[in-house]
DODOTI-412491 format. One record per atom (N, C-alpha, C): residue number from 1; residue in one letter; chain; atom name; x, y, z. Coordinates in nm, 4 decimals. Example, Ala and Ser with C-alpha at 12.3 -4.5 7.8 and 13.67 -1.06 7.14 Angstrom:
BEGIN
<i: 1	aa: a	ch: A	at: N	c1: 1.3190	c2: -0.5690	c3: 0.7800>
<i: 1	aa: a	ch: A	at: CA	c1: 1.2300	c2: -0.4500	c3: 0.7800>
<i: 1	aa: a	ch: A	at: C	c1: 1.3200	c2: -0.3300	c3: 0.7800>
<i: 2	aa: s	ch: A	at: N	c1: 1.2850	c2: -0.2250	c3: 0.7080>
<i: 2	aa: s	ch: A	at: CA	c1: 1.3670	c2: -0.1060	c3: 0.7140>
<i: 2	aa: s	ch: A	at: C	c1: 1.2900	c2: 0.0030	c3: 0.7870>
// end
This chain:
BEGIN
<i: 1	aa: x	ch: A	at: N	c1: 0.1729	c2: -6.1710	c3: -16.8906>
<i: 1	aa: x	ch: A	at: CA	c1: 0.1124	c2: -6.1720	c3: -16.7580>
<i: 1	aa: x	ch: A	at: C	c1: 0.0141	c2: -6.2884	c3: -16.7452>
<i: 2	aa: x	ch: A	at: N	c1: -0.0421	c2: -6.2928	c3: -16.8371>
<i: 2	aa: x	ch: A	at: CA	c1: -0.1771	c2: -6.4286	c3: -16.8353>
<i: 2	aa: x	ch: A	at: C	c1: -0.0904	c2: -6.5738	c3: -16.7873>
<i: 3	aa: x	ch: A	at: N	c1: 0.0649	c2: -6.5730	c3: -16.9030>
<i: 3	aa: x	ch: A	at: CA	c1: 0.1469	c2: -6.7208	c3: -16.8488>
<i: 3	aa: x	ch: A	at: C	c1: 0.1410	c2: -6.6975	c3: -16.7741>
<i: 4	aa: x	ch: A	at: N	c1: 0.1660	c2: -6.6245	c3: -16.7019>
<i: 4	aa: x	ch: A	at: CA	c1: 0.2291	c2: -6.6075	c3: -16.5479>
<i: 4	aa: x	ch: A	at: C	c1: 0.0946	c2: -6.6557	c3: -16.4531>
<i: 5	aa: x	ch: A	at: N	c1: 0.0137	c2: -6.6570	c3: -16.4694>
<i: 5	aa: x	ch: A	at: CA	c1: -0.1331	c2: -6.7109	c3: -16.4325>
<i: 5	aa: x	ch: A	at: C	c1: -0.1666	c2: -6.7971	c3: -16.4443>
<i: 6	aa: x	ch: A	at: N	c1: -0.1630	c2: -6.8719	c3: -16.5471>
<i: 6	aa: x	ch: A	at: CA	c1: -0.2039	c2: -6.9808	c3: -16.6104>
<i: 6	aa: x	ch: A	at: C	c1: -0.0554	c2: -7.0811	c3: -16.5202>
<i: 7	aa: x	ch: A	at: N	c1: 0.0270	c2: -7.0617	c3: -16.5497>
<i: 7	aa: x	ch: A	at: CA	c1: 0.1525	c2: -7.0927	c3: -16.4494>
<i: 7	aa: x	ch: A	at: C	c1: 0.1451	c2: -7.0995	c3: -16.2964>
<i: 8	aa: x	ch: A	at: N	c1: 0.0778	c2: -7.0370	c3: -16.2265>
<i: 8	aa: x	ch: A	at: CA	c1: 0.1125	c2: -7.0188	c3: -16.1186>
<i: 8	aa: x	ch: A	at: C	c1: -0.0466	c2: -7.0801	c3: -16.0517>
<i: 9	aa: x	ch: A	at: N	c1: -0.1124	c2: -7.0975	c3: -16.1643>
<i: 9	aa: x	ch: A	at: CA	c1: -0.2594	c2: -7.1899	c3: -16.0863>
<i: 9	aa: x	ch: A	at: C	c1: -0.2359	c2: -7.3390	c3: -16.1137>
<i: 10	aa: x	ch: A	at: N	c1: -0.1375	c2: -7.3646	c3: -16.1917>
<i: 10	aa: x	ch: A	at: CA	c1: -0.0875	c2: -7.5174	c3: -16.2187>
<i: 10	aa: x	ch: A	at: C	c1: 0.0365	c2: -7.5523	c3: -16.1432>
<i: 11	aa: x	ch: A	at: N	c1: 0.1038	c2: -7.4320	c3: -16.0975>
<i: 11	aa: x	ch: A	at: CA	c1: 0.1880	c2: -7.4865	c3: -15.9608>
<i: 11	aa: x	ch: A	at: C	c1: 0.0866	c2: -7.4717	c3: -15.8764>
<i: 12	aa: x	ch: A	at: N	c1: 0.0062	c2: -7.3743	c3: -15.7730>
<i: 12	aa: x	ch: A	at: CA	c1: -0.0844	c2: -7.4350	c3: -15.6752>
<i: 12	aa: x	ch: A	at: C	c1: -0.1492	c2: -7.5572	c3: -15.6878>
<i: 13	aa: x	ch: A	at: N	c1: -0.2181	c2: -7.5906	c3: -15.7482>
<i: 13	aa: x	ch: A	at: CA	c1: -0.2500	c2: -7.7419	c3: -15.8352>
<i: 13	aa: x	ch: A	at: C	c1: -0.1635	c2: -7.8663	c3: -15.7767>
<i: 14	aa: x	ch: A	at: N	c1: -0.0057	c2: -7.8055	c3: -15.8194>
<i: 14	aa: x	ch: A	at: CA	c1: 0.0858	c2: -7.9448	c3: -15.8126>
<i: 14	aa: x	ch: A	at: C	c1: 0.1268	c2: -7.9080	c3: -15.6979>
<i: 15	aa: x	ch: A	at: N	c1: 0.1683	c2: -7.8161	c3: -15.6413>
<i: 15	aa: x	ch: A	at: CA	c1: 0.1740	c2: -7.8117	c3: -15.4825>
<i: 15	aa: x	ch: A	at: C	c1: 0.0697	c2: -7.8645	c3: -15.3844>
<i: 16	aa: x	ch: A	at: N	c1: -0.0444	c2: -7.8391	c3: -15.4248>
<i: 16	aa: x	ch: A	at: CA	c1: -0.1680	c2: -7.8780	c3: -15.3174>
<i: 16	aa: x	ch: A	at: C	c1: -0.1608	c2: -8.0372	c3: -15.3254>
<i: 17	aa: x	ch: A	at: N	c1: -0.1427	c2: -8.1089	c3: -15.4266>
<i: 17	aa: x	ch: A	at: CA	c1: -0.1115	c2: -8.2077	c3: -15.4752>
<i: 17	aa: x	ch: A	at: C	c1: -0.0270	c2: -8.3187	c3: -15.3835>
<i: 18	aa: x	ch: A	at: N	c1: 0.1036	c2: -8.2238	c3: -15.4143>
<i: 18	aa: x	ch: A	at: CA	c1: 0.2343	c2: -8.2858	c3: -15.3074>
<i: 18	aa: x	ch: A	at: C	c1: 0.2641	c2: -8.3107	c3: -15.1816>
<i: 19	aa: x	ch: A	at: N	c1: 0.1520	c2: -8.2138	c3: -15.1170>
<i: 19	aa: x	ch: A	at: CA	c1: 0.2419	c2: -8.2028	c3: -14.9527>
<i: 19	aa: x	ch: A	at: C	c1: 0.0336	c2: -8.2574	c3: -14.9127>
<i: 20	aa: x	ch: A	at: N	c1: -0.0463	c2: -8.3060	c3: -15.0012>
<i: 20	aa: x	ch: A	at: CA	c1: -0.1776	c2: -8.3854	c3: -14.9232>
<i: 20	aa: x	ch: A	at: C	c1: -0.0969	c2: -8.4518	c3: -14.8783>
<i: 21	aa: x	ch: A	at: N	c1: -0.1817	c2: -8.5056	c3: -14.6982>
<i: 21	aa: x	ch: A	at: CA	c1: -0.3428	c2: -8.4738	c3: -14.6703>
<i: 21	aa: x	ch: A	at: C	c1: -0.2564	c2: -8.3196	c3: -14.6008>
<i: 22	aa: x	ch: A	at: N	c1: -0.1743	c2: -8.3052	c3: -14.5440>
<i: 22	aa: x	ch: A	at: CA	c1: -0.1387	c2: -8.1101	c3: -14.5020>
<i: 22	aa: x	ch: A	at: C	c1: -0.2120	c2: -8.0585	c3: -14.6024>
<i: 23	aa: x	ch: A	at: N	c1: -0.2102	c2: -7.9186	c3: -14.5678>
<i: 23	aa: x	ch: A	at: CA	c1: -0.3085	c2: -7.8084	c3: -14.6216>
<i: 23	aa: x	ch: A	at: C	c1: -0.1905	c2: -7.7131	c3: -14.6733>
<i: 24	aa: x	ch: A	at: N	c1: -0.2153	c2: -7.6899	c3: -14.7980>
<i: 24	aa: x	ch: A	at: CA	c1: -0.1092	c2: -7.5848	c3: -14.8588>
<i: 24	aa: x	ch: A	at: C	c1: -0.2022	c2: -7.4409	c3: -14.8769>
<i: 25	aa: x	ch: A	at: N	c1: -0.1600	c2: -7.3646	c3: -14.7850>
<i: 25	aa: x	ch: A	at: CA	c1: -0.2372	c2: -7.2269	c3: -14.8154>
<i: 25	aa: x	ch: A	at: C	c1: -0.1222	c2: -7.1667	c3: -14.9074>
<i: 26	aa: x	ch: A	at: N	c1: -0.2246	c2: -7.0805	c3: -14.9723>
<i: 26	aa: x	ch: A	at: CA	c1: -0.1691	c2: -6.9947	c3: -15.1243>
<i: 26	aa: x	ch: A	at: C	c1: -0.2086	c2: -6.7946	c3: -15.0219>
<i: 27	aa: x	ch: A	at: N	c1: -0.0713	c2: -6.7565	c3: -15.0479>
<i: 27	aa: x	ch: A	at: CA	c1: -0.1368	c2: -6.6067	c3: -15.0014>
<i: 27	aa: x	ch: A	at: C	c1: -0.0554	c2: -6.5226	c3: -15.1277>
<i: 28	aa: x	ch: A	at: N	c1: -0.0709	c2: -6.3878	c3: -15.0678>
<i: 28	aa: x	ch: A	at: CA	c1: -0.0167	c2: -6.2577	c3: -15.1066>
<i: 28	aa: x	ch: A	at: C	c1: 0.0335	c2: -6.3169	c3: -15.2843>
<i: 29	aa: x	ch: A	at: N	c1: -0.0406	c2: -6.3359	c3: -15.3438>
<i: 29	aa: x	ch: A	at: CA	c1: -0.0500	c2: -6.3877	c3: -15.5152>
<i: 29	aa: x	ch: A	at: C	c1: -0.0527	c2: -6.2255	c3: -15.6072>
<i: 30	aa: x	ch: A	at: N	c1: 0.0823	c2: -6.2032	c3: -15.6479>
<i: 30	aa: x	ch: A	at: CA	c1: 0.0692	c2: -6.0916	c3: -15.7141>
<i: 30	aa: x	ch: A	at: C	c1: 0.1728	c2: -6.0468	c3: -15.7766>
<i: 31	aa: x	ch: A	at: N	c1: 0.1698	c2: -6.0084	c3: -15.8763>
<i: 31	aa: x	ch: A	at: CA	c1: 0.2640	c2: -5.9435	c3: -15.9554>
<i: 31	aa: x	ch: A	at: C	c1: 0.3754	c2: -6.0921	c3: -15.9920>
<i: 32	aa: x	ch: A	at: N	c1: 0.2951	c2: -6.1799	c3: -16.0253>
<i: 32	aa: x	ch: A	at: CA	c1: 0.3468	c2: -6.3169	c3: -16.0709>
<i: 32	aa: x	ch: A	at: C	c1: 0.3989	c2: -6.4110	c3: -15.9754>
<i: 33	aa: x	ch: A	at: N	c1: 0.3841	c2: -6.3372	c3: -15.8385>
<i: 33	aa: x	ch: A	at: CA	c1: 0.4874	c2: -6.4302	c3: -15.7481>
<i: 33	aa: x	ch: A	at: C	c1: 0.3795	c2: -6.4517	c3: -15.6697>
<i: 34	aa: x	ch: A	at: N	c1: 0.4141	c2: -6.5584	c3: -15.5638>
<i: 34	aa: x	ch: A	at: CA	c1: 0.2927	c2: -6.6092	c3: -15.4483>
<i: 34	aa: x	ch: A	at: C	c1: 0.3796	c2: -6.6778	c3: -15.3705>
<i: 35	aa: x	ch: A	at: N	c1: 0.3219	c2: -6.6736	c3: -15.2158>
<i: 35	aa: x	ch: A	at: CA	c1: 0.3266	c2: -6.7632	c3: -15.0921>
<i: 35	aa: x	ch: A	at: C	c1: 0.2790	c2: -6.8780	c3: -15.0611>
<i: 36	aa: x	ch: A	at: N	c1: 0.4088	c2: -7.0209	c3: -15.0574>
<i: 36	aa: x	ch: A	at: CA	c1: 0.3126	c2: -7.1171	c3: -14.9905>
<i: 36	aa: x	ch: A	at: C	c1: 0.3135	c2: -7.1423	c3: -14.8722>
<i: 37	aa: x	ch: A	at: N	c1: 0.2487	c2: -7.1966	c3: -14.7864>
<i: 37	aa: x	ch: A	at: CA	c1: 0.2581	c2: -7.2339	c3: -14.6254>
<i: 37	aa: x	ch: A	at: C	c1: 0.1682	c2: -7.3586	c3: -14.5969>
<i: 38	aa: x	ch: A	at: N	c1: 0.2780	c2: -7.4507	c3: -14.6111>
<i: 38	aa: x	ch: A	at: CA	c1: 0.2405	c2: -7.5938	c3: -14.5712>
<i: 38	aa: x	ch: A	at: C	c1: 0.1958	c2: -7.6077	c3: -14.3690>
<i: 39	aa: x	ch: A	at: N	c1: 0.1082	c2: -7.6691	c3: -14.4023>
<i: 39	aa: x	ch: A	at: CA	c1: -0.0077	c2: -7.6976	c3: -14.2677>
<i: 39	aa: x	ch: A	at: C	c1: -0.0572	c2: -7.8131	c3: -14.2407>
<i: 40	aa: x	ch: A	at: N	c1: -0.0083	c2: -7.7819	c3: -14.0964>
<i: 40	aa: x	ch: A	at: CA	c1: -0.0388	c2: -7.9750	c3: -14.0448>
<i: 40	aa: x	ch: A	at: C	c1: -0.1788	c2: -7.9963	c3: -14.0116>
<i: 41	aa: x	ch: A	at: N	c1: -0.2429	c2: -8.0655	c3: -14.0094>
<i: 41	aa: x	ch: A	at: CA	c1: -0.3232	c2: -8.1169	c3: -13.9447>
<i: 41	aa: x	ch: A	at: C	c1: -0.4186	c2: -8.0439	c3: -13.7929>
<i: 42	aa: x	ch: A	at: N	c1: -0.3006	c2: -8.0298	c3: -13.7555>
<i: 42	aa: x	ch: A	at: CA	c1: -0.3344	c2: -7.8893	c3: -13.6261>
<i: 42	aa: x	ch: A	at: C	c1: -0.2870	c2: -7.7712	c3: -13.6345>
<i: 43	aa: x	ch: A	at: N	c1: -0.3100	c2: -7.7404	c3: -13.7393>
<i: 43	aa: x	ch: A	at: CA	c1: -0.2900	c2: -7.6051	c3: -13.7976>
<i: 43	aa: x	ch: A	at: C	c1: -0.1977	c2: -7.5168	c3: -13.7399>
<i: 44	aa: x	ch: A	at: N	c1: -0.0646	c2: -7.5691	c3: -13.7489>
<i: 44	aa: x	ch: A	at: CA	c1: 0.0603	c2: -7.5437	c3: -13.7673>
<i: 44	aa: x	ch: A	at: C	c1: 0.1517	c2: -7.5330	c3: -13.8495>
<i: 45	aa: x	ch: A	at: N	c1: 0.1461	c2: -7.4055	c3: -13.8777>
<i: 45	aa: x	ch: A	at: CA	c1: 0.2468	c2: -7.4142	c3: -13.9979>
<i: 45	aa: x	ch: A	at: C	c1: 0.4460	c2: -7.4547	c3: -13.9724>
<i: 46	aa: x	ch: A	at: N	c1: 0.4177	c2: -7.5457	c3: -14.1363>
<i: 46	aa: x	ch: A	at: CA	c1: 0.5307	c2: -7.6000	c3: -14.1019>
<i: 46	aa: x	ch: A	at: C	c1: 0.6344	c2: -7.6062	c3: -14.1569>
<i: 47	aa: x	ch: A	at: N	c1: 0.5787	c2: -7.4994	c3: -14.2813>
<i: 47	aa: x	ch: A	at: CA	c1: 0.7136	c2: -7.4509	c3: -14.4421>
<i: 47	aa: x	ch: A	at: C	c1: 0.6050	c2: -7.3576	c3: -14.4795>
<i: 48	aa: x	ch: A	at: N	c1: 0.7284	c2: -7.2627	c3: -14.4785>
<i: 48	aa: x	ch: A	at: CA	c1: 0.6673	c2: -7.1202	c3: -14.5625>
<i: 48	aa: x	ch: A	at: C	c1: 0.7617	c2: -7.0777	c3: -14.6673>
<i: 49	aa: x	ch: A	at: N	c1: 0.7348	c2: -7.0779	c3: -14.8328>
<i: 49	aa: x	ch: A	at: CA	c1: 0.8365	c2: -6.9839	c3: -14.9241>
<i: 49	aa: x	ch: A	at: C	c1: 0.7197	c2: -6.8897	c3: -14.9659>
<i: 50	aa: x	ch: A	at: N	c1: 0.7958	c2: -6.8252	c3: -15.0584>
<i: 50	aa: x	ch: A	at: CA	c1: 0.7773	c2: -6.7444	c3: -15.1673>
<i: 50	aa: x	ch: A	at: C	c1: 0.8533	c2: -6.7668	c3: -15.2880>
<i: 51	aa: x	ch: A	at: N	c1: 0.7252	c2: -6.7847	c3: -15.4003>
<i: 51	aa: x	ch: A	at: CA	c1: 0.7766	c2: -6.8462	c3: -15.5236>
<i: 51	aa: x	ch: A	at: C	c1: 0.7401	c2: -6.7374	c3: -15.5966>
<i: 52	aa: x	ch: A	at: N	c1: 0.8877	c2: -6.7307	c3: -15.7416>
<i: 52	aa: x	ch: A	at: CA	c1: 0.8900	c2: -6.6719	c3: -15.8302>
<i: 52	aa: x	ch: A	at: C	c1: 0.8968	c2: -6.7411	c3: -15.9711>
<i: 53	aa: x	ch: A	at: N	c1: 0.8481	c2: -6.6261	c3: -16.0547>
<i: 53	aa: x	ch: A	at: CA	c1: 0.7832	c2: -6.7316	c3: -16.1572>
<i: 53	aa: x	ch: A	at: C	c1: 0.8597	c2: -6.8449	c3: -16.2821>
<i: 54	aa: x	ch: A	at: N	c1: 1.0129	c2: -6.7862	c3: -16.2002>
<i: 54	aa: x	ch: A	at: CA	c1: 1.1338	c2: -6.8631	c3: -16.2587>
<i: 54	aa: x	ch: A	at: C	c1: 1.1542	c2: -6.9666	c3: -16.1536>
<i: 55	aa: x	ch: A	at: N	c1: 1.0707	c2: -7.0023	c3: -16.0518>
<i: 55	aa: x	ch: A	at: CA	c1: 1.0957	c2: -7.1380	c3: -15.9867>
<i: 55	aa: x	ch: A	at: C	c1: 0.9564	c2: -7.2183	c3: -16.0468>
<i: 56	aa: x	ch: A	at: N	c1: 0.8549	c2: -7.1644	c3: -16.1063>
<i: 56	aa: x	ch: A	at: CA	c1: 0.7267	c2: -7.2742	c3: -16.1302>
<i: 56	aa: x	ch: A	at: C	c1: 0.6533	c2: -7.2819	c3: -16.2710>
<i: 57	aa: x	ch: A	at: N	c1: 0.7509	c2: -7.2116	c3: -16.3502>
<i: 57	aa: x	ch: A	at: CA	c1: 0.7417	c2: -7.1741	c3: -16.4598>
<i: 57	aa: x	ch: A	at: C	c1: 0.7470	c2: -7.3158	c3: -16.5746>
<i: 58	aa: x	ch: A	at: N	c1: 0.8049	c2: -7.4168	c3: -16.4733>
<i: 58	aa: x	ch: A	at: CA	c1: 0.8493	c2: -7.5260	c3: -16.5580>
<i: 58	aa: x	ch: A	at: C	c1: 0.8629	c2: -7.6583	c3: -16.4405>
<i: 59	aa: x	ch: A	at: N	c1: 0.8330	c2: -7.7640	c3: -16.5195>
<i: 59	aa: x	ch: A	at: CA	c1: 0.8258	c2: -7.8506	c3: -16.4019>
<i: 59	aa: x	ch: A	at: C	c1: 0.9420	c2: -7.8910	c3: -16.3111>
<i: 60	aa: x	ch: A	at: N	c1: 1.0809	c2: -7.8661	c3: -16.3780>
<i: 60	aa: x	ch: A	at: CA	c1: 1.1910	c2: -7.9258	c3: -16.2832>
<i: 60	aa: x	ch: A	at: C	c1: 1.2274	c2: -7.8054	c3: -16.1642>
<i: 61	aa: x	ch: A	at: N	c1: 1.2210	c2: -7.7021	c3: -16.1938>
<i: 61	aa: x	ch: A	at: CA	c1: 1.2346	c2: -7.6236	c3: -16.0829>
<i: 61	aa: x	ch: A	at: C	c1: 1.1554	c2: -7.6231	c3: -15.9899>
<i: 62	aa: x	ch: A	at: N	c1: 1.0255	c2: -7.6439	c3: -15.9987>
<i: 62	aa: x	ch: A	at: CA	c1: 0.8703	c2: -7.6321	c3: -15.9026>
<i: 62	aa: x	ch: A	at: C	c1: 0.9360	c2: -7.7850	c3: -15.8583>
<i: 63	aa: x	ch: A	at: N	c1: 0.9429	c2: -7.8842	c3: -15.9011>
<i: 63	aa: x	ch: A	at: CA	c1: 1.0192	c2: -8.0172	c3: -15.8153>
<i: 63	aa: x	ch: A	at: C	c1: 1.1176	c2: -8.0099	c3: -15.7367>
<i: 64	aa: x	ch: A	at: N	c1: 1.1892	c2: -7.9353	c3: -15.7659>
<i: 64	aa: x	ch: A	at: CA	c1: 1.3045	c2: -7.9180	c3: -15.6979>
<i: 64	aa: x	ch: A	at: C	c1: 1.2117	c2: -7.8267	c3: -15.5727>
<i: 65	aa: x	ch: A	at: N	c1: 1.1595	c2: -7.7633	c3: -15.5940>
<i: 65	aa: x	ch: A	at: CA	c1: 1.1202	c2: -7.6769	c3: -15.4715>
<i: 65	aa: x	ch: A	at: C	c1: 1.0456	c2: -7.7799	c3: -15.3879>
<i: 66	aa: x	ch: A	at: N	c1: 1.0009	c2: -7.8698	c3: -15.4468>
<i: 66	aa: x	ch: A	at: CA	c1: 0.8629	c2: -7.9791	c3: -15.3570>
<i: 66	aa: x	ch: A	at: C	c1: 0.9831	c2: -8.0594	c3: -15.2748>
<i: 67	aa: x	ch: A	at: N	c1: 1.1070	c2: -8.0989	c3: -15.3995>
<i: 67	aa: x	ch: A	at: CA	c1: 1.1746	c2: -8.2224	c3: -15.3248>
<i: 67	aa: x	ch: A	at: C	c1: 1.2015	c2: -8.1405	c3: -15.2058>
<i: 68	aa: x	ch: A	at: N	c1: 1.3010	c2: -8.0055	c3: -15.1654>
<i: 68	aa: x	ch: A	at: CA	c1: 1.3395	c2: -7.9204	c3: -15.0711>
<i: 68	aa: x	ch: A	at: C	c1: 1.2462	c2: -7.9153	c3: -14.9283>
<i: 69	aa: x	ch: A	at: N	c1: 1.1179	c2: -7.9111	c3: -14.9870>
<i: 69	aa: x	ch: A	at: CA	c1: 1.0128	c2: -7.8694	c3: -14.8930>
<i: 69	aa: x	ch: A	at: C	c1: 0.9933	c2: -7.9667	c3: -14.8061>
<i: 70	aa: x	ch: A	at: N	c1: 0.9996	c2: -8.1081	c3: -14.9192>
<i: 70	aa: x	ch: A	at: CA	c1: 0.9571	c2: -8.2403	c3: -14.8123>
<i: 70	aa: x	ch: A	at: C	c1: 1.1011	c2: -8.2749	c3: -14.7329>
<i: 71	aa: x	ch: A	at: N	c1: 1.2065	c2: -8.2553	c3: -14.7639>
<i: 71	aa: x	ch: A	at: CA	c1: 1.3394	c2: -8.2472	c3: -14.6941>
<i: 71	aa: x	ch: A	at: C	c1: 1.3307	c2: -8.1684	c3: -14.5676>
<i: 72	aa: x	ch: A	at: N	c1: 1.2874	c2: -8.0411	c3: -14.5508>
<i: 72	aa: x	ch: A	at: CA	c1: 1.2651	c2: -7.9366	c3: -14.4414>
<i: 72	aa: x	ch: A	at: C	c1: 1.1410	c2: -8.0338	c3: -14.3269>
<i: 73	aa: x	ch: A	at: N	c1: 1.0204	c2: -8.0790	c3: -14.4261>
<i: 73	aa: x	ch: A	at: CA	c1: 0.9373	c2: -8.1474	c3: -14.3065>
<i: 73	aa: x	ch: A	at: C	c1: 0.9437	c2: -8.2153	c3: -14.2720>
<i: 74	aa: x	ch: A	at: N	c1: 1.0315	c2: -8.3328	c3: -14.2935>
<i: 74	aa: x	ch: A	at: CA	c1: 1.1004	c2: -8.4601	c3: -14.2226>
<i: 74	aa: x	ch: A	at: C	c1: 1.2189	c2: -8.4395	c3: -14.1430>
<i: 75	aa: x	ch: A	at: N	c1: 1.2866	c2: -8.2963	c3: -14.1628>
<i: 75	aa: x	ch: A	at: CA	c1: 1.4060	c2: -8.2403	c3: -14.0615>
<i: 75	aa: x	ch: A	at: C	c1: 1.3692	c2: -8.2200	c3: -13.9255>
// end
């Protein structure tokens, strides 16, 4: 349970990271899994998942989720 913590505060980390200057809110964080919701500027949200701890557990999957995300906000 602790990886799963220690994991999932180093994907918020590299998410908050990726989608600056937007605002990545972190919600409903529990039982290893969490919500992101990328936010514009005028506080519009503009990508919402839910990550599990087999998508951020490791860096190529949590990339793959960033490359996806920035694909959706340029759509």
């Amino acid at each position: 349970m602790m990886t799963h913590q220690i994991h999932a505060q180093d994907a918020i980390r590299t998410l908050t990271n990726a989608f600056a200057p937007m605002n990545c809110l972190i919600m409903a964080a529990r039982k290893g899994c969490f919500s992101f919701t990328v936010v514009n500027e005028h506080g519009i949200a503009r990508h919402s998942e839910r990550l599990y701890p087999e998508q951020y557990s490791s860096a190529e999957p949590l990339q793959a989720v960033i490359e996806r995300t920035r694909q959706a906000l340029t759509a």
